[in-house]
N, CA, C and O of each residue as an XYZ file, in Angstrom:
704
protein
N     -11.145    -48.859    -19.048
C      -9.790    -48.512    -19.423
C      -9.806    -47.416    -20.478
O      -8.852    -46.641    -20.547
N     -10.959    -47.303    -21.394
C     -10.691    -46.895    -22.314
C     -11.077    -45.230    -22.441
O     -10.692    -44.362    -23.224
N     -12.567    -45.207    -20.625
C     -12.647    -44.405    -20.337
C     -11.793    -43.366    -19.532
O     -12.074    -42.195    -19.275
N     -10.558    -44.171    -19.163
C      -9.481    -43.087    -18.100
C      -9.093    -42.472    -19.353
O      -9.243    -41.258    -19.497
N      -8.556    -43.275    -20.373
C      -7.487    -42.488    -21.317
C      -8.373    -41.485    -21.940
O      -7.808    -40.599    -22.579
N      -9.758    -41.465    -21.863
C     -10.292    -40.392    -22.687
C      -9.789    -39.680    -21.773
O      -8.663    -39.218    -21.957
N     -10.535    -39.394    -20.487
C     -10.392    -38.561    -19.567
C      -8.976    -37.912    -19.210
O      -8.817    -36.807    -18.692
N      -8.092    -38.711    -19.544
C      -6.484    -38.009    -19.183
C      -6.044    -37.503    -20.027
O      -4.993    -36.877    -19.884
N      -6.857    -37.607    -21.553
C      -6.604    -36.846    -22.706
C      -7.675    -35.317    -22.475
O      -7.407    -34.388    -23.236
N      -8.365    -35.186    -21.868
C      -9.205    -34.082    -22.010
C      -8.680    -33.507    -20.719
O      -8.720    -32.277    -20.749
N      -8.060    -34.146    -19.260
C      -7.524    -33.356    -18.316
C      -6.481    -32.378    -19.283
O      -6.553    -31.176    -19.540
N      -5.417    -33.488    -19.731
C      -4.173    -32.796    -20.790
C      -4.232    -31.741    -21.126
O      -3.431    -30.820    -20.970
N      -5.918    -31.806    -21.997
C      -5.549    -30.123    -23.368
C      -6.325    -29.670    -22.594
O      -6.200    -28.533    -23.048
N      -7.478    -29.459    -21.315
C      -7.911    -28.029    -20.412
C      -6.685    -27.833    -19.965
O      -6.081    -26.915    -20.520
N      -6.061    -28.482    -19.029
C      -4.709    -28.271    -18.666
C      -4.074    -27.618    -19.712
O      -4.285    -26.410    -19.604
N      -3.231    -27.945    -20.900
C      -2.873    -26.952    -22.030
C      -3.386    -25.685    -22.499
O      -2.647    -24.742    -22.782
N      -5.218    -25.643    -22.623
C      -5.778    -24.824    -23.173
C      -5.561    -23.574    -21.925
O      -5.515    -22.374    -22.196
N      -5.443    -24.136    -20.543
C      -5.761    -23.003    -19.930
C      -4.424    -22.195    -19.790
O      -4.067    -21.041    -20.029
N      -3.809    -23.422    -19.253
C      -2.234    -22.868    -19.704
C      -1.332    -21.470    -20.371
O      -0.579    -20.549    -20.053
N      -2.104    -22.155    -21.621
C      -1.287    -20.932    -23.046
C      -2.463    -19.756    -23.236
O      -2.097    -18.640    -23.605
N      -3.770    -19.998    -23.001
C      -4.701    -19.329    -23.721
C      -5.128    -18.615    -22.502
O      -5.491    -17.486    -22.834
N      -5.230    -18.785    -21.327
C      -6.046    -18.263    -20.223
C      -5.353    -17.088    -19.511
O      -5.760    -16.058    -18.973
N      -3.811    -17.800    -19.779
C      -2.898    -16.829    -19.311
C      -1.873    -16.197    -20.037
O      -0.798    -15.822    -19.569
N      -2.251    -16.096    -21.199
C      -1.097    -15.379    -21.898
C      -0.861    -14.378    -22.041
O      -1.882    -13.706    -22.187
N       0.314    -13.646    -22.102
C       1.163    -12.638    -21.318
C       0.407    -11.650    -22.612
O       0.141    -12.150    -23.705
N       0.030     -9.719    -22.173
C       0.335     -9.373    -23.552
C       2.185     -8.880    -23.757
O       2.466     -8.579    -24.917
N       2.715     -8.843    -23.296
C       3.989     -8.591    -23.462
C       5.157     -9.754    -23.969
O       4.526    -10.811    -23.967
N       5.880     -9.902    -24.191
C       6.689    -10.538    -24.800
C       7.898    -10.454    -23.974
O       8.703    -11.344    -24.248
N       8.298     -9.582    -22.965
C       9.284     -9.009    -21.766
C       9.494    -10.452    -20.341
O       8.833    -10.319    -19.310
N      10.166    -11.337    -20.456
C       9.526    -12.081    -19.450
C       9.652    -11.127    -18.136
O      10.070     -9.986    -17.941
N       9.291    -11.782    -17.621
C       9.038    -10.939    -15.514
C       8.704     -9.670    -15.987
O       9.198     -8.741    -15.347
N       8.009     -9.388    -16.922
C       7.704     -7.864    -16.872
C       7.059     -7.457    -15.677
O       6.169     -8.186    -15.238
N       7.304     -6.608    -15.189
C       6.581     -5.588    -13.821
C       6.960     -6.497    -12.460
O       6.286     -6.705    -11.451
N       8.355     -6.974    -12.844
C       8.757     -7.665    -11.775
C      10.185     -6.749    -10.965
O      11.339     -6.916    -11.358
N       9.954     -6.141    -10.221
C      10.993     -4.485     -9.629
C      12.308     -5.266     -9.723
O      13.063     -5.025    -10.665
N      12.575     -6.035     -8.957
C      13.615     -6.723     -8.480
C      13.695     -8.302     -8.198
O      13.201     -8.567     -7.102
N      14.082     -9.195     -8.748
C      14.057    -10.452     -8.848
C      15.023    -11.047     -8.102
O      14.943    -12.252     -7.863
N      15.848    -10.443     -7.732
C      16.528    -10.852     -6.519
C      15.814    -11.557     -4.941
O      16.140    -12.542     -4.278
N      14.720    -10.516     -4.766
C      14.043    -10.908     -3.983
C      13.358    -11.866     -3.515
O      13.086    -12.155     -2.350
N      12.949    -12.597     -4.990
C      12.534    -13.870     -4.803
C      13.221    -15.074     -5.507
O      14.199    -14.900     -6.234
N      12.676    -16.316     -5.270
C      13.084    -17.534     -5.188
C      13.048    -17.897     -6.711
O      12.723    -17.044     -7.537
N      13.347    -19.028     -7.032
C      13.254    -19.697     -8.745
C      12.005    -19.700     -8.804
O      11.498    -19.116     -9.762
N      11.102    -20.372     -7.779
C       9.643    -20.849     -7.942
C       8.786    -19.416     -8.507
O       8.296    -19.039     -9.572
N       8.929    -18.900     -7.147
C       8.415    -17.426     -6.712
C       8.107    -16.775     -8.243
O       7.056    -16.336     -8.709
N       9.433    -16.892     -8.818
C       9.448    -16.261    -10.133
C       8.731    -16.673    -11.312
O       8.244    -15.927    -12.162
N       8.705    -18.322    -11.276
C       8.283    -18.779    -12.523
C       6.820    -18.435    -12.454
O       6.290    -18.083    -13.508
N       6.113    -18.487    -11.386
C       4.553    -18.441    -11.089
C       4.155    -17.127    -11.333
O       2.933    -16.975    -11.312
N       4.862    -16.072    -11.572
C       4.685    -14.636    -11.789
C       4.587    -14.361    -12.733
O       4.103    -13.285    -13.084
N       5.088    -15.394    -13.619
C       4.922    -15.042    -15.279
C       4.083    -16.039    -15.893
O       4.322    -17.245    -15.833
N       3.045    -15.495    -16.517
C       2.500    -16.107    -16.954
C       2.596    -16.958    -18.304
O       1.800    -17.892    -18.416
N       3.641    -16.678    -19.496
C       4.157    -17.232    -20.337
C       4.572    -18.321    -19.885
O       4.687    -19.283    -20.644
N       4.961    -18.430    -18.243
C       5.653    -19.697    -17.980
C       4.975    -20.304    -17.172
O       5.386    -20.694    -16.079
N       3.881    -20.453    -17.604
C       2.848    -21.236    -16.680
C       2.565    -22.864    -17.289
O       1.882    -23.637    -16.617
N       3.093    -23.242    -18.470
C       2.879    -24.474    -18.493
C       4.202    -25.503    -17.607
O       4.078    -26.588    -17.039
N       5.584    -24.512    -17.821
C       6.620    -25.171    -17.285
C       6.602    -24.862    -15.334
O       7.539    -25.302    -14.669
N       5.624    -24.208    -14.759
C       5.200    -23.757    -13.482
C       4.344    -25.779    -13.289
O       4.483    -26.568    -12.354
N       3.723    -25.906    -14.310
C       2.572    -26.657    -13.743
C       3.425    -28.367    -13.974
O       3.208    -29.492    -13.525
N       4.261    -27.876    -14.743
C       4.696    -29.379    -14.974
C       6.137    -29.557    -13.326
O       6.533    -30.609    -12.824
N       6.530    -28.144    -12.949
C       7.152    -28.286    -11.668
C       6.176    -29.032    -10.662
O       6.432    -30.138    -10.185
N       5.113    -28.357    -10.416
C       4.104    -28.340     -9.470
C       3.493    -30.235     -9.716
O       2.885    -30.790     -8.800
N       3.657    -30.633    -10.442
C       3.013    -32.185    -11.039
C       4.311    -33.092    -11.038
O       4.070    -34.175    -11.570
N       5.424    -32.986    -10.660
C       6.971    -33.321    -10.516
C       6.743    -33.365     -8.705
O       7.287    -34.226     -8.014
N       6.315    -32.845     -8.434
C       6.896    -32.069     -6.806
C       7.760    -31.733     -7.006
O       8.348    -32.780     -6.731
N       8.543    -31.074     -7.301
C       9.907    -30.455     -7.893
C       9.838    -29.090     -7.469
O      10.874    -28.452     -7.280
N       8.493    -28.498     -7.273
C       7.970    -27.107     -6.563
C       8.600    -26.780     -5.171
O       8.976    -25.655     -4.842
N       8.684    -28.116     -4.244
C       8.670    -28.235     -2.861
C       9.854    -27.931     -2.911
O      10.214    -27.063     -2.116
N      10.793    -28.468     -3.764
C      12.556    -28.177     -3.686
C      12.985    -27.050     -4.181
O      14.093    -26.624     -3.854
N      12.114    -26.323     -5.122
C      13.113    -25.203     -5.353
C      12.519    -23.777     -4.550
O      12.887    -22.603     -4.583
N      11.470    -24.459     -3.853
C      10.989    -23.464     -3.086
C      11.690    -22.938     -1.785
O      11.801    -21.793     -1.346
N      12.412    -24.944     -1.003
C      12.715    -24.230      0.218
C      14.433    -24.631      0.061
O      15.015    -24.786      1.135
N      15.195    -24.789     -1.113
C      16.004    -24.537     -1.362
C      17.200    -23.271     -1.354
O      16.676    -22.253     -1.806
N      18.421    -23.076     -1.033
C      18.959    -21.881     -0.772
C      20.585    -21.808     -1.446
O      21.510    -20.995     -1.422
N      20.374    -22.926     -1.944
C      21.546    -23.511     -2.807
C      21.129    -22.620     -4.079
O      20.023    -22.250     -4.474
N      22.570    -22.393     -4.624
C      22.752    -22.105     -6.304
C      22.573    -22.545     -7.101
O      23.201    -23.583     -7.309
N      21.685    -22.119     -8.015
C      21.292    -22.921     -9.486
C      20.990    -22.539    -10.572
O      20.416    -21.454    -10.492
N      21.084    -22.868    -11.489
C      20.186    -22.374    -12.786
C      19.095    -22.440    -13.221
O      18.776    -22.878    -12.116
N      18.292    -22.437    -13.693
C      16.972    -23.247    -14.276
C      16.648    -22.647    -15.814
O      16.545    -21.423    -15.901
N      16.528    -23.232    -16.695
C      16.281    -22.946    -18.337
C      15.099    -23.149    -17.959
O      14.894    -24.088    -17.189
N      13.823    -22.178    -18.480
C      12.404    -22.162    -18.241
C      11.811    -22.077    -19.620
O      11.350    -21.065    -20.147
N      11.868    -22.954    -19.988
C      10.658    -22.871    -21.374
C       9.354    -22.278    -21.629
O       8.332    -22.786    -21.166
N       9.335    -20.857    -22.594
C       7.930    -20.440    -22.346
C       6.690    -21.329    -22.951
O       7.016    -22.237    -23.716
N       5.604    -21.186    -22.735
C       4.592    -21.666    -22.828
C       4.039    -21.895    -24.635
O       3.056    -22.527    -25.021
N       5.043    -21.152    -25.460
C       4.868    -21.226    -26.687
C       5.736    -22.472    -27.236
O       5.430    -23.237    -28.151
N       6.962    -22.474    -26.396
C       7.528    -24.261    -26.394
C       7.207    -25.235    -26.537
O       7.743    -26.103    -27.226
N       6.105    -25.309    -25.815
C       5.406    -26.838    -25.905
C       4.543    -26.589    -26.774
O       3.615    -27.102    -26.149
N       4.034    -26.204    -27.760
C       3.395    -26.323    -29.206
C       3.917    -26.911    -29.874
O       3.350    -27.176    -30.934
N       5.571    -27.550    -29.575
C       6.145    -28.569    -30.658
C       5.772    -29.572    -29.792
O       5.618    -30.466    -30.625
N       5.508    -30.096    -28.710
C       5.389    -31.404    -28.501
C       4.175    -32.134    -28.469
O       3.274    -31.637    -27.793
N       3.980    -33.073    -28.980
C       2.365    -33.934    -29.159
C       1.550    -33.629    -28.007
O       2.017    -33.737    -26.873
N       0.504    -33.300    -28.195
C      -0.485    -33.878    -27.225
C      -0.658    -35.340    -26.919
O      -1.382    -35.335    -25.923
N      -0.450    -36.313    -27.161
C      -0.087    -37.393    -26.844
C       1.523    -37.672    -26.052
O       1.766    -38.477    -25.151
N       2.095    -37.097    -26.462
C       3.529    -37.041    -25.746
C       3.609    -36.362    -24.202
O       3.967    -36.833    -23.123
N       3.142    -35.125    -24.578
C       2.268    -34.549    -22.761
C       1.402    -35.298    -22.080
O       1.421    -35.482    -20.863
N       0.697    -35.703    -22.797
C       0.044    -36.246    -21.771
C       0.659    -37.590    -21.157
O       0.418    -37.818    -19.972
N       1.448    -38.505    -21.898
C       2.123    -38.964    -21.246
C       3.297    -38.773    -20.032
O       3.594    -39.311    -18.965
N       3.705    -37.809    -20.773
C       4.540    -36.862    -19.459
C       3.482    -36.666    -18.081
O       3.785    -36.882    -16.908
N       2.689    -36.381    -18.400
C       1.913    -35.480    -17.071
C       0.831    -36.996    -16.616
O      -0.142    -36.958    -15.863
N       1.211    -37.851    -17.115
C       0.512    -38.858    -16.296
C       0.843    -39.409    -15.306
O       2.015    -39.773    -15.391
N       0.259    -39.724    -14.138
C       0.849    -39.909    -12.579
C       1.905    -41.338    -12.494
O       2.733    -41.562    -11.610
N       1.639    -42.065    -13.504
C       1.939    -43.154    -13.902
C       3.486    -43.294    -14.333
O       4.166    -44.318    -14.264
N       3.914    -41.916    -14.833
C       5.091    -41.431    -15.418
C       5.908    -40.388    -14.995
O       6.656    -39.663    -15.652
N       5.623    -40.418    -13.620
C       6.643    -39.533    -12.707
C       7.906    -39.289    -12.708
O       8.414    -38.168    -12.693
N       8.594    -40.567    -12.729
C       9.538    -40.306    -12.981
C      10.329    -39.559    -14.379
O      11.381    -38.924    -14.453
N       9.436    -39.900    -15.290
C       9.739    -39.111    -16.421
C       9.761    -37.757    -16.841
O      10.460    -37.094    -17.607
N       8.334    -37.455    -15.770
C       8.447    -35.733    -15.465
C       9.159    -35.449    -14.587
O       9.343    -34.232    -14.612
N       9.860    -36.082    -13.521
C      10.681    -35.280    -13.088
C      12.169    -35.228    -13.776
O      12.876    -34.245    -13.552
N      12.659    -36.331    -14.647
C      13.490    -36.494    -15.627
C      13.568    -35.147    -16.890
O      14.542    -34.816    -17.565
N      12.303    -34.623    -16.887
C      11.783    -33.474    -17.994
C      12.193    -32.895    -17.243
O      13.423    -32.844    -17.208
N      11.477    -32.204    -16.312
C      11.858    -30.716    -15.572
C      13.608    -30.717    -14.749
O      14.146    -29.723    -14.261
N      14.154    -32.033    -14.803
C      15.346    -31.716    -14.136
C      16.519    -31.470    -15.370
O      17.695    -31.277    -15.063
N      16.200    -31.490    -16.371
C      16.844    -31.586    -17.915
C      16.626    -29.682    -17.783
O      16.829    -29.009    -18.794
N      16.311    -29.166    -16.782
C      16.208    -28.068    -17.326
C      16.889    -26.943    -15.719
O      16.931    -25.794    -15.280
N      17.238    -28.184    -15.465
C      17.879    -27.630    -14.186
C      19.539    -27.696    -13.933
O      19.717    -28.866    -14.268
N      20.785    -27.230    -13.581
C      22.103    -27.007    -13.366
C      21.979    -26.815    -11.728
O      21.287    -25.908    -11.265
N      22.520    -27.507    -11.101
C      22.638    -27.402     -9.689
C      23.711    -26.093     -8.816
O      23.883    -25.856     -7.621
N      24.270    -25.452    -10.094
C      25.329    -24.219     -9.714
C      24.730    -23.218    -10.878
O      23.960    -23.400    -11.821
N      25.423    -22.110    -10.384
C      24.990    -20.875    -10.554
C      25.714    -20.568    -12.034
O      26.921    -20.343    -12.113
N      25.134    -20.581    -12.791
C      25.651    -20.377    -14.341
C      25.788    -19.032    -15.632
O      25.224    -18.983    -16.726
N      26.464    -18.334    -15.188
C      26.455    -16.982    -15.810
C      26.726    -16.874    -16.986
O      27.549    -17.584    -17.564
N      25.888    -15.721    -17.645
C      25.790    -16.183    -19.393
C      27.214    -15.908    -20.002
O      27.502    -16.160    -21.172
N      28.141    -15.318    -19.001
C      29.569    -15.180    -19.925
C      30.092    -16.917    -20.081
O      30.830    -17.323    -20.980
N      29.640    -17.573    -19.231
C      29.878    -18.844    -19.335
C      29.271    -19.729    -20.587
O      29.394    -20.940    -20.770
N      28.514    -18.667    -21.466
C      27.467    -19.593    -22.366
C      28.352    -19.150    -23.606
O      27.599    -19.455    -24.532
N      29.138    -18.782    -24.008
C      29.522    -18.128    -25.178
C      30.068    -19.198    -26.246
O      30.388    -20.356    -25.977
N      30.102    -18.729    -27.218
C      31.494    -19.614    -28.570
C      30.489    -20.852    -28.519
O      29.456    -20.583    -27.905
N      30.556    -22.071    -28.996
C      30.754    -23.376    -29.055
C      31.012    -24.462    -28.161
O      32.112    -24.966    -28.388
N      30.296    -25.072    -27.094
C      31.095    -25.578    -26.732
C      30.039    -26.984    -25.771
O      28.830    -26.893    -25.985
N      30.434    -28.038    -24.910
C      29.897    -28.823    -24.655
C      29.839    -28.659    -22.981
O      30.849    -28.918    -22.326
N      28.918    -28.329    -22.494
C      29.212    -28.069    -20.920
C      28.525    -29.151    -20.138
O      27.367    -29.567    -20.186
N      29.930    -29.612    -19.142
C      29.337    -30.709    -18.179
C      28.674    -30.252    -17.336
O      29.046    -29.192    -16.833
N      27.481    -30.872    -16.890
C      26.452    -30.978    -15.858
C      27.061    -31.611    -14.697
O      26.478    -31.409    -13.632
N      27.976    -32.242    -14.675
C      28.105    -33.655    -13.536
C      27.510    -35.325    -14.005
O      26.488    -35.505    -14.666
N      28.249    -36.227    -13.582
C      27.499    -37.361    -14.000
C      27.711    -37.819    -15.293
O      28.887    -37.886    -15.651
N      26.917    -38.123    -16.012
C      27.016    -38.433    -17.408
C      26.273    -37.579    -18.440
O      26.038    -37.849    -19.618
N      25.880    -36.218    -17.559
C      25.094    -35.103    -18.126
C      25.368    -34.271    -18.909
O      25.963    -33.517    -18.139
N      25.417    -33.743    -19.936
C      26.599    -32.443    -20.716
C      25.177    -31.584    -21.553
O      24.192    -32.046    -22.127
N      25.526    -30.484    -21.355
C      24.684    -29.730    -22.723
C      25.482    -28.678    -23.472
O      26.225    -27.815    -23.005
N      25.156    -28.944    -24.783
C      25.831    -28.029    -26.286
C      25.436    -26.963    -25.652
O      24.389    -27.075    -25.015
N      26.116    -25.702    -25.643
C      26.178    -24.051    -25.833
C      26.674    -24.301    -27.402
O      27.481    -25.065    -27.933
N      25.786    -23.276    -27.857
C      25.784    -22.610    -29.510
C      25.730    -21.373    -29.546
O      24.902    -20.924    -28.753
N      26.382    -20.465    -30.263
C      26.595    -19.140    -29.796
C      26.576    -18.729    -31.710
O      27.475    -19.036    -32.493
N      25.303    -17.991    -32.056
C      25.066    -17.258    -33.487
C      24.817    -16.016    -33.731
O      23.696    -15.572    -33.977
N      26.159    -15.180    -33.664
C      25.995    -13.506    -33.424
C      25.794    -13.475    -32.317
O      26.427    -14.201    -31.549
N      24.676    -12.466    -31.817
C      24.260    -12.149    -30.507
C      23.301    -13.278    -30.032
O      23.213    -13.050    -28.825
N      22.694    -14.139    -30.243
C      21.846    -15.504    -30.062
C      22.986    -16.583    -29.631
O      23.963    -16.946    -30.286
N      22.491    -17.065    -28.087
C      22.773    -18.418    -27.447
C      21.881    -18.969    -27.255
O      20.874    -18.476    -26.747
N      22.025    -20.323    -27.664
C      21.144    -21.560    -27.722
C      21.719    -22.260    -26.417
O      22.910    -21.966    -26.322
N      21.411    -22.861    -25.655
C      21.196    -23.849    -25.089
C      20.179    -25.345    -24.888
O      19.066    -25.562    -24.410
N      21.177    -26.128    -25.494
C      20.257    -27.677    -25.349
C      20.060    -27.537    -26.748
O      19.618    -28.515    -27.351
N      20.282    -26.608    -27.301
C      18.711    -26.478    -28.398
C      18.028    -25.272    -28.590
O      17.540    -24.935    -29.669
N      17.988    -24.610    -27.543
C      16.340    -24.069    -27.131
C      17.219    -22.724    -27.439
O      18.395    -22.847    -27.097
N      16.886    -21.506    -28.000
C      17.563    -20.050    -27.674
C      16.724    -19.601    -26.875
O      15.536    -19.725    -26.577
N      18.265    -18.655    -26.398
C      17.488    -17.786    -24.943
C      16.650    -16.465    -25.076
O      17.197    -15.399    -25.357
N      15.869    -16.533    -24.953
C      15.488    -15.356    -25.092
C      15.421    -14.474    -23.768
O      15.009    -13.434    -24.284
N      15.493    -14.301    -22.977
C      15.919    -13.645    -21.457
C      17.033    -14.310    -20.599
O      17.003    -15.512    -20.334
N      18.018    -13.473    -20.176
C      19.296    -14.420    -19.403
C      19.361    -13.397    -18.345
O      18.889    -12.260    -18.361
N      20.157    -14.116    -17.246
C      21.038    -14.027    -16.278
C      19.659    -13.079    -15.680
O      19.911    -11.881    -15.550
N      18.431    -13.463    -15.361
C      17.588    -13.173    -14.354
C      18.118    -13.536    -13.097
O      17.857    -14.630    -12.595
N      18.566    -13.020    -12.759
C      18.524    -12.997    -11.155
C      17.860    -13.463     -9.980
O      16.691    -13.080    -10.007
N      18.136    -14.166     -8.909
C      17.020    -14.333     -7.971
C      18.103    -14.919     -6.630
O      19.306    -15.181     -6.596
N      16.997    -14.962     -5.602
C      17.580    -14.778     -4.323
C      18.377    -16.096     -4.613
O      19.451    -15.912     -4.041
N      18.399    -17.024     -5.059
C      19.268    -18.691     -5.076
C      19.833    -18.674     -6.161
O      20.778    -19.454     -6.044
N      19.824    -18.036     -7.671
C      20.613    -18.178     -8.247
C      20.297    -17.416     -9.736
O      20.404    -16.208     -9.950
N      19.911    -18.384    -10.627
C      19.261    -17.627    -12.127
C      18.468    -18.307    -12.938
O      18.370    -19.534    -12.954
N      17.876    -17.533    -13.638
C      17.289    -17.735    -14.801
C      17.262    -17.297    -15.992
O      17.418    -16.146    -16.398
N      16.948    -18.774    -16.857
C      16.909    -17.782    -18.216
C      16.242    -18.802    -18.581
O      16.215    -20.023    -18.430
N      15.237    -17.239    -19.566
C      14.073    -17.961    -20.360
C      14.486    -18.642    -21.806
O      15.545    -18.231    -22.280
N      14.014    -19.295    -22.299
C      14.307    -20.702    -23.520
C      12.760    -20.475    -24.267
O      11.712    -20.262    -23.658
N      12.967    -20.608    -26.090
C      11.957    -21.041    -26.511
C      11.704    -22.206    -27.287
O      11.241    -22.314    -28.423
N      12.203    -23.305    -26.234
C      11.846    -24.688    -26.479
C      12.959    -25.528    -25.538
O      14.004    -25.195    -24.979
N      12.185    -26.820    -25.650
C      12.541    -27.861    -24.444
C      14.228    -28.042    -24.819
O      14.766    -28.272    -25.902
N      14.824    -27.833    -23.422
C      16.257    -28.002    -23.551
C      16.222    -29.539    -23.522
O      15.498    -30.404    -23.028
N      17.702    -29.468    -24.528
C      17.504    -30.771    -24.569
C      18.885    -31.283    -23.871
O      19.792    -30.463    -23.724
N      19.058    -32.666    -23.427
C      20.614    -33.152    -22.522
C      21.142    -34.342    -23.144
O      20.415    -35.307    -23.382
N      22.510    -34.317    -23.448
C      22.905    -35.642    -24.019
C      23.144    -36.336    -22.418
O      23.253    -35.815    -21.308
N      23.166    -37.820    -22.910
C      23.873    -38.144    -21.648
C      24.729    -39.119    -22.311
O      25.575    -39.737    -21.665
């Protein structure tokens, strides 16, 4: 027993280490050298950038990959870059990313998903926006800086063949 948990602690941080360190962007631009983003899908996109390769792998460990791949419906997705998860424990990830706790990762990665198409004039002022359900997330609006969940955006209204994106630097968060 005592040998899995080592082992799912050392899958965790190669998994992390390779993550942030193997692939990190030199640019700071998300989708840099990406022509047109229209062209492709939510997935398509996140896997292209490498800043967003830890929130790529936690899709891909969700199966959550399979749906937004052959999906054609409108949506949003808040993508947390890879410098995000430096606030959360290594003990806390790895619980997330344990097979054991699926449902919880897909509970994570869907906290970062809007099932309609969400345009940043829609993010402005103050205010509490329903998801559907018992779902809502705070918009915070400071000068030219919108927060969502929490997290500020640092890239919006990316474009793509199903709907948008915008990049976040840190885990959105959802009241319910």
């Amino acid at each position: 027993m005592k040998t899995n948990n080592i082992k799912n602690l050392f899958f965790v941080g190669a998994l992390m280490l390779i993550s942030t360190l193997g692939f990190s962007q030199d640019t700071m631009a998300p989708l840099a050298g990406v022509d047109d983003t229209k062209e492709y899908k939510t997935i398509d996109l996140i896997y292209m950038d490498k800043d967003l390769s830890i929130f790529a792998n936690l899709l891909t460990l969700s199966g959550l990959d399979a749906s937004l791949k052959m999906t054609d419906k409108e949506h949003t997705l808040f993508v947390p870059t890879n410098e995000a998860f430096k606030y959360m424990t290594v003990n806390k990830f790895a619980e997330l990313t344990n097979p054991k706790n699926r449902a919880m990762l897909v509970k994570f990665v869907n906290n970062h998903f809007i099932s309609s198409k969400i345009e940043s004039y829609r993010l402005t002022g103050t205010k509490i926006l329903d998801l559907g359900g018992e779902n809502k997330i705070e918009i915070a609006e400071s000068g030219n800086t919108t927060f969502i969940g929490g997290a500020k955006v640092i890239a919006s209204n990316i474009e793509k063949a199903n709907g948008l994106v915008y990049v976040v630097n840190d885990l959105v968060n959802i009241s319910e």
